[in-house]
VMD Tcl script that builds the backbone (N, CA, C; Angstrom):
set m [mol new atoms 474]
animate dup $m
set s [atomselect $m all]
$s set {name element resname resid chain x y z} {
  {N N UNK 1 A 45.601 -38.377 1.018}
  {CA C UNK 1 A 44.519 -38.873 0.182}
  {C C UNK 1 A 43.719 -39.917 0.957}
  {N N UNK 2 A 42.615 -39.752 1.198}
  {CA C UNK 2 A 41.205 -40.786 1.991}
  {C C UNK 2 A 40.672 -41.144 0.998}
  {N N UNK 3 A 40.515 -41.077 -0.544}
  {CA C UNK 3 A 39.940 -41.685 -1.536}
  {C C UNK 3 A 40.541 -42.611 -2.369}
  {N N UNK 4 A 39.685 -44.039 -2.666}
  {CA C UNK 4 A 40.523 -44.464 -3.606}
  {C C UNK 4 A 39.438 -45.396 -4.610}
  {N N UNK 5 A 39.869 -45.826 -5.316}
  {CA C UNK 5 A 39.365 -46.548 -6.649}
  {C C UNK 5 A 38.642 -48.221 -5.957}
  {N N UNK 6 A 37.794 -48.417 -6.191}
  {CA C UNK 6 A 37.374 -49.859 -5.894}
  {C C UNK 6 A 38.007 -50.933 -5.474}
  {N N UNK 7 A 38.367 -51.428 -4.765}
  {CA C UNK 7 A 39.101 -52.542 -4.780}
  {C C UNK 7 A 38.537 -53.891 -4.538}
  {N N UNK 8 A 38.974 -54.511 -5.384}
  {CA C UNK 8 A 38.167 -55.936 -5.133}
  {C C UNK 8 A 38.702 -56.733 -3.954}
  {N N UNK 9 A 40.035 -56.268 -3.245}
  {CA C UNK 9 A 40.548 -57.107 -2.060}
  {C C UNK 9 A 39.133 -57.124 -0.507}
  {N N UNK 10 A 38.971 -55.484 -0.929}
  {CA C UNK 10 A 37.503 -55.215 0.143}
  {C C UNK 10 A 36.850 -56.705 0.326}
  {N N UNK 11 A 36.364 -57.353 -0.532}
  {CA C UNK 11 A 34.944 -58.224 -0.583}
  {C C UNK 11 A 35.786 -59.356 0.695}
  {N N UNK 12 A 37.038 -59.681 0.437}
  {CA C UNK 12 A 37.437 -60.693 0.910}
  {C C UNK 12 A 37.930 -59.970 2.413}
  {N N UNK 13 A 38.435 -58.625 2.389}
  {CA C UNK 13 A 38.288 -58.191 4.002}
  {C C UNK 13 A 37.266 -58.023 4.333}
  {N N UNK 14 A 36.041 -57.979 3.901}
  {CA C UNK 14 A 34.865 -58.083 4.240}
  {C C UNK 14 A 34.530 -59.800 4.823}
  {N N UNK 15 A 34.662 -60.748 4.027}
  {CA C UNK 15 A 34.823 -62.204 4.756}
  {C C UNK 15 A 35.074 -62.499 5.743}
  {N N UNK 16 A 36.647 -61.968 5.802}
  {CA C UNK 16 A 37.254 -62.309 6.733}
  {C C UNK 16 A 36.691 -61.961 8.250}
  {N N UNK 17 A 36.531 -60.380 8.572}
  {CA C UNK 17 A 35.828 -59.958 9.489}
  {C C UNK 17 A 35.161 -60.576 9.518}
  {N N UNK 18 A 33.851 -60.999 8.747}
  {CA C UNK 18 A 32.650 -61.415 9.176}
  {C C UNK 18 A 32.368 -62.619 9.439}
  {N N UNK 19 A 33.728 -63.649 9.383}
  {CA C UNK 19 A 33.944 -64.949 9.895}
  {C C UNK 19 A 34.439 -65.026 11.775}
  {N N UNK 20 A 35.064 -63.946 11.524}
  {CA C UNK 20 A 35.812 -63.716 12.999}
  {C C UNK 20 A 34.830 -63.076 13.888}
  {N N UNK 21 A 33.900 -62.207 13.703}
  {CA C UNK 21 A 32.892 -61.664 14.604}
  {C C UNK 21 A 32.104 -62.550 14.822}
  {N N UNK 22 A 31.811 -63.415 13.514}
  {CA C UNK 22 A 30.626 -64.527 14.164}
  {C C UNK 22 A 31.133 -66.007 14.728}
  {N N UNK 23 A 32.417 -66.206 14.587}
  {CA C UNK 23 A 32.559 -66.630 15.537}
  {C C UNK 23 A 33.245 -66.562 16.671}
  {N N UNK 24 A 33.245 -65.301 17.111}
  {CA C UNK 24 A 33.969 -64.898 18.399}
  {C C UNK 24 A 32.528 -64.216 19.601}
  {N N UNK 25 A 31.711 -63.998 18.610}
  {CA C UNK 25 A 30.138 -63.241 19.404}
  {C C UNK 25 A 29.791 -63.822 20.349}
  {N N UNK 26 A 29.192 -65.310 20.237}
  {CA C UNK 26 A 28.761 -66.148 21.047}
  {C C UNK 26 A 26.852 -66.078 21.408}
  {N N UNK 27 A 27.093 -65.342 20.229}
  {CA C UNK 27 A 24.919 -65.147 20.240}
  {C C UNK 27 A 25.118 -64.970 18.631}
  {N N UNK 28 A 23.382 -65.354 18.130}
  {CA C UNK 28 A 23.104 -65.129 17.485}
  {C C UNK 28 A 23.339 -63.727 16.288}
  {N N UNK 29 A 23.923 -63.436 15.465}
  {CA C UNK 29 A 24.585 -62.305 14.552}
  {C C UNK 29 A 24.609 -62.481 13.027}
  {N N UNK 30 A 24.084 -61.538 12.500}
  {CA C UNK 30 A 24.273 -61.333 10.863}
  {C C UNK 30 A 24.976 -60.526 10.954}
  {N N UNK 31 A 25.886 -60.691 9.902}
  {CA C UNK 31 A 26.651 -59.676 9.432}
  {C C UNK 31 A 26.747 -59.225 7.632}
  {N N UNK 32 A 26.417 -57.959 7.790}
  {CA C UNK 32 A 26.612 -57.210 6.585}
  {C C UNK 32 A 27.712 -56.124 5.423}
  {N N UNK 33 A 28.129 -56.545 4.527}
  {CA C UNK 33 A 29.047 -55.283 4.025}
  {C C UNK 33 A 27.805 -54.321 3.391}
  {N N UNK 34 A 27.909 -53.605 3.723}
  {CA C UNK 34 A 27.723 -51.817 3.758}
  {C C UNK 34 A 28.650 -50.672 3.274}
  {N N UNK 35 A 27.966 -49.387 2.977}
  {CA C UNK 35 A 28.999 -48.768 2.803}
  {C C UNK 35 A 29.921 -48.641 1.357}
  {N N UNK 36 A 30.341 -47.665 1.099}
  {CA C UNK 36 A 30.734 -47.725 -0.488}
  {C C UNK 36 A 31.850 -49.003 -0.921}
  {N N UNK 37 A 32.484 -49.519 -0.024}
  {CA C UNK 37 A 33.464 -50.488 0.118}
  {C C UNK 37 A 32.241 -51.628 -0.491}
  {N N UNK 38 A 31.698 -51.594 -0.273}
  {CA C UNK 38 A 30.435 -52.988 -0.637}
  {C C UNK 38 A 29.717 -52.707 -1.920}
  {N N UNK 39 A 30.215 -51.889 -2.976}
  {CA C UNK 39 A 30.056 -51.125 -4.327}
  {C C UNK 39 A 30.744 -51.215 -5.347}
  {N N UNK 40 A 30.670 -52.140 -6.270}
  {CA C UNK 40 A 31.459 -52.246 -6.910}
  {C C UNK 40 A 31.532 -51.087 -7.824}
  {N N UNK 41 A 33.025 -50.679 -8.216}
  {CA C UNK 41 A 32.922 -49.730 -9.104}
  {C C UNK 41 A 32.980 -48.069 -8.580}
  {N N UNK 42 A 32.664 -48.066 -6.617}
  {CA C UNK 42 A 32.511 -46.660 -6.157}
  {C C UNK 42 A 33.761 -46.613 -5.594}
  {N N UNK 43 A 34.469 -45.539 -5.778}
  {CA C UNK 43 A 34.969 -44.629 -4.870}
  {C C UNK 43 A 34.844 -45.195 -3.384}
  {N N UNK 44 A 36.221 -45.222 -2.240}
  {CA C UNK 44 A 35.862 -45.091 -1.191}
  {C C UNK 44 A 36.655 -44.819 -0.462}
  {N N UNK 45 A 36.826 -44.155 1.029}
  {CA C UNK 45 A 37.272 -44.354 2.247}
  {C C UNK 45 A 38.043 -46.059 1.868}
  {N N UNK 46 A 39.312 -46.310 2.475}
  {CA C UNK 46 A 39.807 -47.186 2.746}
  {C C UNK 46 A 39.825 -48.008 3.942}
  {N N UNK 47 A 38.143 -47.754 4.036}
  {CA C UNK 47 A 37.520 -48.128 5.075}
  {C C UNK 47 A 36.609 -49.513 5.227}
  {N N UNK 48 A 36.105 -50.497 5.612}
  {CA C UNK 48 A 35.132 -51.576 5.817}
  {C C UNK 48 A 33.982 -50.871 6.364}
  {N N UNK 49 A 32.818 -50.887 6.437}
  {CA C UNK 49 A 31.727 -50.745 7.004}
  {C C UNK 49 A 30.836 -51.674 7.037}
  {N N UNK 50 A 30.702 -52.565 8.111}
  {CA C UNK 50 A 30.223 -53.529 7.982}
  {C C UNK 50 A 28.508 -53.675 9.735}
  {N N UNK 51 A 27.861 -54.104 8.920}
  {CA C UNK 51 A 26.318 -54.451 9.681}
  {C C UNK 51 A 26.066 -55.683 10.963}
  {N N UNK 52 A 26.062 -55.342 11.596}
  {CA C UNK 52 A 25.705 -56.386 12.351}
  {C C UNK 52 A 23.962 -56.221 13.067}
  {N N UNK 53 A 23.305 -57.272 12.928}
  {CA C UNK 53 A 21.975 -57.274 12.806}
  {C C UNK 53 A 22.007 -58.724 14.499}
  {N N UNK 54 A 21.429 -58.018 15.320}
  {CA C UNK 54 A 21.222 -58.915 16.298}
  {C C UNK 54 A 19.595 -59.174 16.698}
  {N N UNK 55 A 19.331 -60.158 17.336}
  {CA C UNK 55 A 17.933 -60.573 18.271}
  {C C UNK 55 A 17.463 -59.277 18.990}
  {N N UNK 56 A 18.460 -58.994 19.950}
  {CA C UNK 56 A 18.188 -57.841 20.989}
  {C C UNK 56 A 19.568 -57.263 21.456}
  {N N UNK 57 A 19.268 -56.295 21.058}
  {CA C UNK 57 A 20.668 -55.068 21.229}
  {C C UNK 57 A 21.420 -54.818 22.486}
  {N N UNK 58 A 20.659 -55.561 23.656}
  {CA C UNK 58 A 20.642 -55.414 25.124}
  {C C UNK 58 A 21.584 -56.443 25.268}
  {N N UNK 59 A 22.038 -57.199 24.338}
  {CA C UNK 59 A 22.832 -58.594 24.433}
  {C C UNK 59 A 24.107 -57.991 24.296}
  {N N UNK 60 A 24.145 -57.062 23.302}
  {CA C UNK 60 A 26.036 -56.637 23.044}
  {C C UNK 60 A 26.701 -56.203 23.750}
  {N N UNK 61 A 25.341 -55.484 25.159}
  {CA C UNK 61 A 26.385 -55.114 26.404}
  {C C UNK 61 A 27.439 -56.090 27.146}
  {N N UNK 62 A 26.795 -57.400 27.222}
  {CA C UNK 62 A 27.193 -58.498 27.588}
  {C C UNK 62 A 28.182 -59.446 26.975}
  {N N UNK 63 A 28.050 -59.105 25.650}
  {CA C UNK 63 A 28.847 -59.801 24.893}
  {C C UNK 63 A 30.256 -59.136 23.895}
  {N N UNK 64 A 30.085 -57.679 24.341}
  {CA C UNK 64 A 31.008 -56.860 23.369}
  {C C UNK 64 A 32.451 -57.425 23.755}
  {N N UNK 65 A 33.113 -57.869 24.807}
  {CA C UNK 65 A 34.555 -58.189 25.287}
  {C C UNK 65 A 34.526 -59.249 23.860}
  {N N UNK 66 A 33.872 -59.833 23.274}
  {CA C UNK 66 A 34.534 -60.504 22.218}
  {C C UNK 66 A 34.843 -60.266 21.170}
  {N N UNK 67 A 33.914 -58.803 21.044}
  {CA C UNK 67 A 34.383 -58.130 19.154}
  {C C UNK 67 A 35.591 -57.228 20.251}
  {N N UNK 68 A 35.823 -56.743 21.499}
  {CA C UNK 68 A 36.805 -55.856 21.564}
  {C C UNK 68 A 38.241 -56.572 21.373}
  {N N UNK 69 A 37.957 -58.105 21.871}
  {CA C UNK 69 A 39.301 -59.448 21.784}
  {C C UNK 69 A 39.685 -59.551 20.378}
  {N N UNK 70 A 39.031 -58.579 19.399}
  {CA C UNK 70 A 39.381 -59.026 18.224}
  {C C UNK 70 A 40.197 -57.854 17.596}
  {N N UNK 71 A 40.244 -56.892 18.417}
  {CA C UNK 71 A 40.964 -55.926 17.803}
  {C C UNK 71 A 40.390 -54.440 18.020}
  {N N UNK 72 A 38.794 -54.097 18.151}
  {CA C UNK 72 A 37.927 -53.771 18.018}
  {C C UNK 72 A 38.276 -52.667 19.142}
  {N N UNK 73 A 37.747 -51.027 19.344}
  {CA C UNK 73 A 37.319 -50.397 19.979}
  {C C UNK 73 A 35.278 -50.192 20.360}
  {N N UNK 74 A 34.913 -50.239 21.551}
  {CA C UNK 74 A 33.680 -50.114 22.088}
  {C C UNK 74 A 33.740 -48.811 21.783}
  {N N UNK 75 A 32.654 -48.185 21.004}
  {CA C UNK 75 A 31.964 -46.417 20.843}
  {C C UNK 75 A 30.945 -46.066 21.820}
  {N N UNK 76 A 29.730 -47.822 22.013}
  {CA C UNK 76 A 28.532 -47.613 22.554}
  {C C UNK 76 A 27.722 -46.611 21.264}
  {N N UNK 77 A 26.879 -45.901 21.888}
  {CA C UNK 77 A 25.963 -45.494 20.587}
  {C C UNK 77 A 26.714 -44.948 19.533}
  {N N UNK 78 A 27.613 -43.653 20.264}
  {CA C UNK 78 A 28.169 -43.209 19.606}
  {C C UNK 78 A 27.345 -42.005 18.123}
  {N N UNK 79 A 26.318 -41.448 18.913}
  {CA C UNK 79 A 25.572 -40.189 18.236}
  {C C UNK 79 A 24.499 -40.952 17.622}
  {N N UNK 80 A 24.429 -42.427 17.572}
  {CA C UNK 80 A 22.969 -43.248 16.832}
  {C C UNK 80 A 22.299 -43.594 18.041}
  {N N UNK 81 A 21.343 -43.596 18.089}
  {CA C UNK 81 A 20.315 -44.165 19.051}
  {C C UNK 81 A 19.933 -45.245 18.526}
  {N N UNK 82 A 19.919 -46.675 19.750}
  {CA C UNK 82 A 19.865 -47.959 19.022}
  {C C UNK 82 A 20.879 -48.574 18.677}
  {N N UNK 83 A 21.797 -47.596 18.049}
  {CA C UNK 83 A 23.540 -48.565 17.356}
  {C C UNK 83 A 24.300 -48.837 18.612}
  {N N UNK 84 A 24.725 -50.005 18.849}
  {CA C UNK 84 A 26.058 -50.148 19.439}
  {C C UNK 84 A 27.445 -50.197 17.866}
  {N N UNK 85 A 28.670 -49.415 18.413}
  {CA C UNK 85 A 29.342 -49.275 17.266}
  {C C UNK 85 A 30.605 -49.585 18.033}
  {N N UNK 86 A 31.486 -50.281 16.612}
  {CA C UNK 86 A 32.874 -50.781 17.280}
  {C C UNK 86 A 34.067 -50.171 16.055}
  {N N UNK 87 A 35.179 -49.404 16.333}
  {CA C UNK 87 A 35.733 -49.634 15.207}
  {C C UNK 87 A 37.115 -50.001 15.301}
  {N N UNK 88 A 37.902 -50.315 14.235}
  {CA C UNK 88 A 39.114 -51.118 14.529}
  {C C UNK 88 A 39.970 -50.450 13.317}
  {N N UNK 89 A 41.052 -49.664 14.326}
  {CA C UNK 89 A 42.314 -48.483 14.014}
  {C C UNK 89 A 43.268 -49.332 13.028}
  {N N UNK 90 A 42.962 -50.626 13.331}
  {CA C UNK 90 A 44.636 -51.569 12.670}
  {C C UNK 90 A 43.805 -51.749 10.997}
  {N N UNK 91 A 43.032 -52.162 10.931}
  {CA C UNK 91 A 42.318 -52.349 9.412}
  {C C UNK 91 A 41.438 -51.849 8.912}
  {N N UNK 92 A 41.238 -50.699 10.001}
  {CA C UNK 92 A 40.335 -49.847 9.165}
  {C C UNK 92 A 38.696 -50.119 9.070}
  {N N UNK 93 A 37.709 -50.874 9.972}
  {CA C UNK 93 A 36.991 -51.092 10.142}
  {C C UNK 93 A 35.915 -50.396 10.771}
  {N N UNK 94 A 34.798 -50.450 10.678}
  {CA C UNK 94 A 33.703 -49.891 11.326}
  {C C UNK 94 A 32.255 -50.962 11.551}
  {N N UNK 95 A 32.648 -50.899 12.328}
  {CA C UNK 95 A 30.869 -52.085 12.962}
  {C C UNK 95 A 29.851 -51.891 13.453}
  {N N UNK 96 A 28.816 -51.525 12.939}
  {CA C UNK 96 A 27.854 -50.706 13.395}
  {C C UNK 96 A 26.503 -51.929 13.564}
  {N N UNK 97 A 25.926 -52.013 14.929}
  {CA C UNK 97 A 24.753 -53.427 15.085}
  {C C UNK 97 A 23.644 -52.559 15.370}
  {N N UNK 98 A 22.833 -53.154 14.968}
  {CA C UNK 98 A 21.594 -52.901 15.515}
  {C C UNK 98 A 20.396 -54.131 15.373}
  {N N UNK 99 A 19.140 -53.732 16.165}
  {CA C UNK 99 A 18.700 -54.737 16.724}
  {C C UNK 99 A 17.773 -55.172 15.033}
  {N N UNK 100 A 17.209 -56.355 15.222}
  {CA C UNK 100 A 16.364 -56.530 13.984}
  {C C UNK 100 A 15.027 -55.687 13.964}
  {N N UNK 101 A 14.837 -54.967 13.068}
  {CA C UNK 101 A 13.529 -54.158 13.056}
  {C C UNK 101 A 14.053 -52.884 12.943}
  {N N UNK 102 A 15.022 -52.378 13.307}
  {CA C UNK 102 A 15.396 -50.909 13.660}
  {C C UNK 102 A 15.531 -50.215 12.052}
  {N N UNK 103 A 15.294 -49.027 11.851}
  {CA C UNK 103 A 15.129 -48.239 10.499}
  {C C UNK 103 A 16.158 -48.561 9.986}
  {N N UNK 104 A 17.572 -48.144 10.535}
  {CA C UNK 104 A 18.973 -48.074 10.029}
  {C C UNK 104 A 19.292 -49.335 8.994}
  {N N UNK 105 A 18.643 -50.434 9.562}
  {CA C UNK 105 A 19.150 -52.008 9.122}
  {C C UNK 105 A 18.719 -51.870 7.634}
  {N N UNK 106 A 17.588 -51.439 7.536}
  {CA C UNK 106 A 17.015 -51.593 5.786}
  {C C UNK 106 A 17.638 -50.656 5.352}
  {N N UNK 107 A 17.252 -49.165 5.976}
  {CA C UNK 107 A 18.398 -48.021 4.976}
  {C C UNK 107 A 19.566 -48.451 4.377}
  {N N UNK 108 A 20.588 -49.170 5.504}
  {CA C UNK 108 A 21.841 -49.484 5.024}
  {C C UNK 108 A 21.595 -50.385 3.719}
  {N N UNK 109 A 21.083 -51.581 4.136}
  {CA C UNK 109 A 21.008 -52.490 2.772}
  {C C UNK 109 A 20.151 -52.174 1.626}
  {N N UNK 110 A 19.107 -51.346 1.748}
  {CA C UNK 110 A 18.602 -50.980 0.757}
  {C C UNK 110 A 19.338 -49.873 0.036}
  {N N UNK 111 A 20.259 -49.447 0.975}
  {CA C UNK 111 A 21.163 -48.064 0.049}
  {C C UNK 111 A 22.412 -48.994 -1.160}
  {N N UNK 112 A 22.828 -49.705 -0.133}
  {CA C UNK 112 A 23.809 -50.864 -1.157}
  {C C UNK 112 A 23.297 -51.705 -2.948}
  {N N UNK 113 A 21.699 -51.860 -2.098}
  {CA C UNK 113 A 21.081 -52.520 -2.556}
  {C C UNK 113 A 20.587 -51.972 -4.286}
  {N N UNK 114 A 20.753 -50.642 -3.995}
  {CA C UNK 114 A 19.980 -49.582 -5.354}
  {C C UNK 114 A 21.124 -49.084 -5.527}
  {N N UNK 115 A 22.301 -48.662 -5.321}
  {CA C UNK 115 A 23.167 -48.571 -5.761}
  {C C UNK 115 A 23.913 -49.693 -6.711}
  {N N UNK 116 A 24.192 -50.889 -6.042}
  {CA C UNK 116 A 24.603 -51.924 -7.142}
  {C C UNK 116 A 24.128 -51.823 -8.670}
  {N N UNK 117 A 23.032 -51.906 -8.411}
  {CA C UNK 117 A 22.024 -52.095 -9.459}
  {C C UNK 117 A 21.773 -50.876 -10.492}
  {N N UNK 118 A 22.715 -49.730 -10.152}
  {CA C UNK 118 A 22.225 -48.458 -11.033}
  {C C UNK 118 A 23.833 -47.896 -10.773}
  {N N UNK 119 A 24.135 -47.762 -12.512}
  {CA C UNK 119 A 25.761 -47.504 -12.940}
  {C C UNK 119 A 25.608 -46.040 -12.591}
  {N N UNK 120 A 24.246 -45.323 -13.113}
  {CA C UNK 120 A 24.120 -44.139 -12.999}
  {C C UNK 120 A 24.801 -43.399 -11.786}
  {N N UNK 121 A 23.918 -43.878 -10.869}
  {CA C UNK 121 A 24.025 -43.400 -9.443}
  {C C UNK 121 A 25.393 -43.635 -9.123}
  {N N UNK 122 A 26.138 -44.908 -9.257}
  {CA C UNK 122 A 27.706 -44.687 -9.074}
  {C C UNK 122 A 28.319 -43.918 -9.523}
  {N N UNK 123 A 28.350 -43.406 -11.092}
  {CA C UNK 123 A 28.962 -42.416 -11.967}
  {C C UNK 123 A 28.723 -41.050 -11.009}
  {N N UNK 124 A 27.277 -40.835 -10.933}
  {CA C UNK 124 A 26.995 -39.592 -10.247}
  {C C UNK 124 A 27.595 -39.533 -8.880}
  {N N UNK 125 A 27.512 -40.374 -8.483}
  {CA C UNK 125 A 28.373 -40.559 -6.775}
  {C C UNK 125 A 29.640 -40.635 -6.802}
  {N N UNK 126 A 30.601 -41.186 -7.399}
  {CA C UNK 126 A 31.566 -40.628 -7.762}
  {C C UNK 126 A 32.381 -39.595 -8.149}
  {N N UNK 127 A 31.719 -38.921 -9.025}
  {CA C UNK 127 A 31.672 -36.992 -9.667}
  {C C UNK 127 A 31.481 -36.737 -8.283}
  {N N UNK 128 A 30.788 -36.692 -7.238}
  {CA C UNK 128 A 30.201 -36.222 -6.048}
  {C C UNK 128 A 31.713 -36.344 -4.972}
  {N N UNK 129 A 32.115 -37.446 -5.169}
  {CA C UNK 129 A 33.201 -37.780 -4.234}
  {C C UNK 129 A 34.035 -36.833 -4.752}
  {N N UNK 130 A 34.638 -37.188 -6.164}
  {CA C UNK 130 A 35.979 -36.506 -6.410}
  {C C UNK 130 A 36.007 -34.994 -6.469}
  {N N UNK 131 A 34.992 -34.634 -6.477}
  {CA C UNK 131 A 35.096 -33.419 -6.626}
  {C C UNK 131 A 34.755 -32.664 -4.754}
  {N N UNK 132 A 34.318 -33.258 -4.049}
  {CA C UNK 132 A 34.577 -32.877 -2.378}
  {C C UNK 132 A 35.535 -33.464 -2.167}
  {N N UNK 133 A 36.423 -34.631 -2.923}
  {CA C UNK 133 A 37.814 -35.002 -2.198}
  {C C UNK 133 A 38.228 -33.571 -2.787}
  {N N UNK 134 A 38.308 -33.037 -3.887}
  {CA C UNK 134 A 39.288 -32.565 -4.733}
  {C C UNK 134 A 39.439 -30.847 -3.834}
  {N N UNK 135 A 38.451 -30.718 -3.404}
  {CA C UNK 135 A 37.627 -29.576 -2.399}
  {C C UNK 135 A 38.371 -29.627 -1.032}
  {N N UNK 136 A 38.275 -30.690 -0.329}
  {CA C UNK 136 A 38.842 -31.146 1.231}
  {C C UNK 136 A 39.402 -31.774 1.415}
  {N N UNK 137 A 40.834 -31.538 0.463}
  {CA C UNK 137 A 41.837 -32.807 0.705}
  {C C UNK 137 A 42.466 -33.203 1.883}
  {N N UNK 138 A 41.942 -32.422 2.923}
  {CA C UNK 138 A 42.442 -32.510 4.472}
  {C C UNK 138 A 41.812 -32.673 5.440}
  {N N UNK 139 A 40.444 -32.712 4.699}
  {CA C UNK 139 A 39.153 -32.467 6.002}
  {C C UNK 139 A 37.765 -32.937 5.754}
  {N N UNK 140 A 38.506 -34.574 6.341}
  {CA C UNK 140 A 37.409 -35.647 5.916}
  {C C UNK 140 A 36.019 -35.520 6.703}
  {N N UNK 141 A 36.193 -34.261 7.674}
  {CA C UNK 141 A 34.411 -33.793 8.131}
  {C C UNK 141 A 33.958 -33.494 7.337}
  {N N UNK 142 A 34.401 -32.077 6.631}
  {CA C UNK 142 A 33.550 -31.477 5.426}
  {C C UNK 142 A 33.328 -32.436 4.674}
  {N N UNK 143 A 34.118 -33.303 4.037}
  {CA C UNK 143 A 33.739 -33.777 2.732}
  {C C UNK 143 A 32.857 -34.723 3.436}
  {N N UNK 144 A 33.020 -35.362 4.308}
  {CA C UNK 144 A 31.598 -36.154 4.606}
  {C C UNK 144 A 30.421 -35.578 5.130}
  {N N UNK 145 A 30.477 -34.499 5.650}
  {CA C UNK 145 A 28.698 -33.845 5.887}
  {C C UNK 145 A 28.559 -33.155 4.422}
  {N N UNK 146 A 29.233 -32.776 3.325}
  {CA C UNK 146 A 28.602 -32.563 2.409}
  {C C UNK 146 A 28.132 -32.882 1.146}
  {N N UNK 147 A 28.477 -34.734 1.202}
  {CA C UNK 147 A 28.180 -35.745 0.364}
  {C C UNK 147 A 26.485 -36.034 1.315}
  {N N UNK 148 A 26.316 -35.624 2.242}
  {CA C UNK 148 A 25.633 -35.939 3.283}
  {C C UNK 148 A 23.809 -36.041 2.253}
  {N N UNK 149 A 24.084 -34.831 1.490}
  {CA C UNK 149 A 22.725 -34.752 0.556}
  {C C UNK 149 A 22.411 -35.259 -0.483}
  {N N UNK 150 A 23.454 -36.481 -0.902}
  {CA C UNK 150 A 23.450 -37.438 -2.121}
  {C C UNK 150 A 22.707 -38.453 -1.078}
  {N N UNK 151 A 23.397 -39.208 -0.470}
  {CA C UNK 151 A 22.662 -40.150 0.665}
  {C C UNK 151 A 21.096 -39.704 1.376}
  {N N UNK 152 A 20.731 -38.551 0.904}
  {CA C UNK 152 A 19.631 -38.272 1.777}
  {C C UNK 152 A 18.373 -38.426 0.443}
  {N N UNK 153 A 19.273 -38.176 -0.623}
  {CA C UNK 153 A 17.941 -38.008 -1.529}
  {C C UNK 153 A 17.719 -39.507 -2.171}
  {N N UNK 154 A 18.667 -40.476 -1.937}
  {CA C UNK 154 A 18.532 -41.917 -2.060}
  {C C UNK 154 A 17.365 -42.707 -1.468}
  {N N UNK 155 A 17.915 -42.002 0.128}
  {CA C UNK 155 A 17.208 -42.653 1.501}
  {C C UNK 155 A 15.956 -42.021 1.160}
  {N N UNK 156 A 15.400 -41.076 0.510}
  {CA C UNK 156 A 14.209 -40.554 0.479}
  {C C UNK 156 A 13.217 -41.365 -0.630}
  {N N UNK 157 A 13.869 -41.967 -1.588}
  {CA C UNK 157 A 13.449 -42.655 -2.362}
  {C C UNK 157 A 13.535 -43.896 -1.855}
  {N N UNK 158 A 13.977 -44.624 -1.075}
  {CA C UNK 158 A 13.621 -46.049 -0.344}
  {C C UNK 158 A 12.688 -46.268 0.676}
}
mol reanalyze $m
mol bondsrecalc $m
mol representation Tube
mol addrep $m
């Protein structure tokens, strides 16, 4: 099972990370929760997905040995153009930066952002989950490229 019920412990593993990246970076960094984990009330991966918003993206080459000192695997783009991405096997994390200005940065928060705010869209996103968990209880590709068209018709409206 990769699905589970909301948890409110998220917000505070969300803290925590985002105390330790910023101060282990050594440049300038925002950090964001993202991602259904940052939803109250959704369904999720027992996963973190969390934002990092930098000056200039050309900096993380230089500075990544400190999110890797933290636990962290280097991806580099990793299939995004623009993202440097880090993720971390022990808690389940995902860190995805990009520079300020770049499309991704608003998508992400504006997807969080209209979701909070509309029970609907959780209810409906949910039905959406359980029923591709209930579909691919083994094969967290499928079920994630084919939630792929709930997220697209969101992003189309932002």
């Amino acid at each position: 099972m990769y699905l589970f019920p909301h948890d409110n412990k998220w917000t505070a593993e969300f803290e925590k990370e985002k105390n330790s990246i910023i101060s282990a970076y050594g440049a300038e960094i925002e950090i964001y929760h993202i991602g259904s984990t940052a939803i109250k009330g959704l369904y999720a991966k027992n996963c973190l997905d969390l934002l990092g918003v930098v000056e200039k993206i050309s900096e993380v080459s230089t500075l990544k040995q400190s999110i890797i000192n933290l636990g962290y695997d280097y991806k580099g783009e990793y299939g995004i153009s623009g993202r440097e991405y880090f993720s971390k096997k022990q808690r389940k994390v995902h860190l995805h930066i990009f520079q300020i200005g770049d499309a991704n940065v608003q998508k992400h928060l504006n997807f969080v952002k209209v979701m909070k705010g509309n029970k609907e869209l959780i209810t409906e996103l949910n039905q959406v989950k359980q029923n591709l968990h209930a579909k691919y209880p083994n094969d967290k590709e499928s079920y994630q490229k084919e939630k792929e068209f709930f997220y697209n018709r969101i992003n189309k409206v932002l």
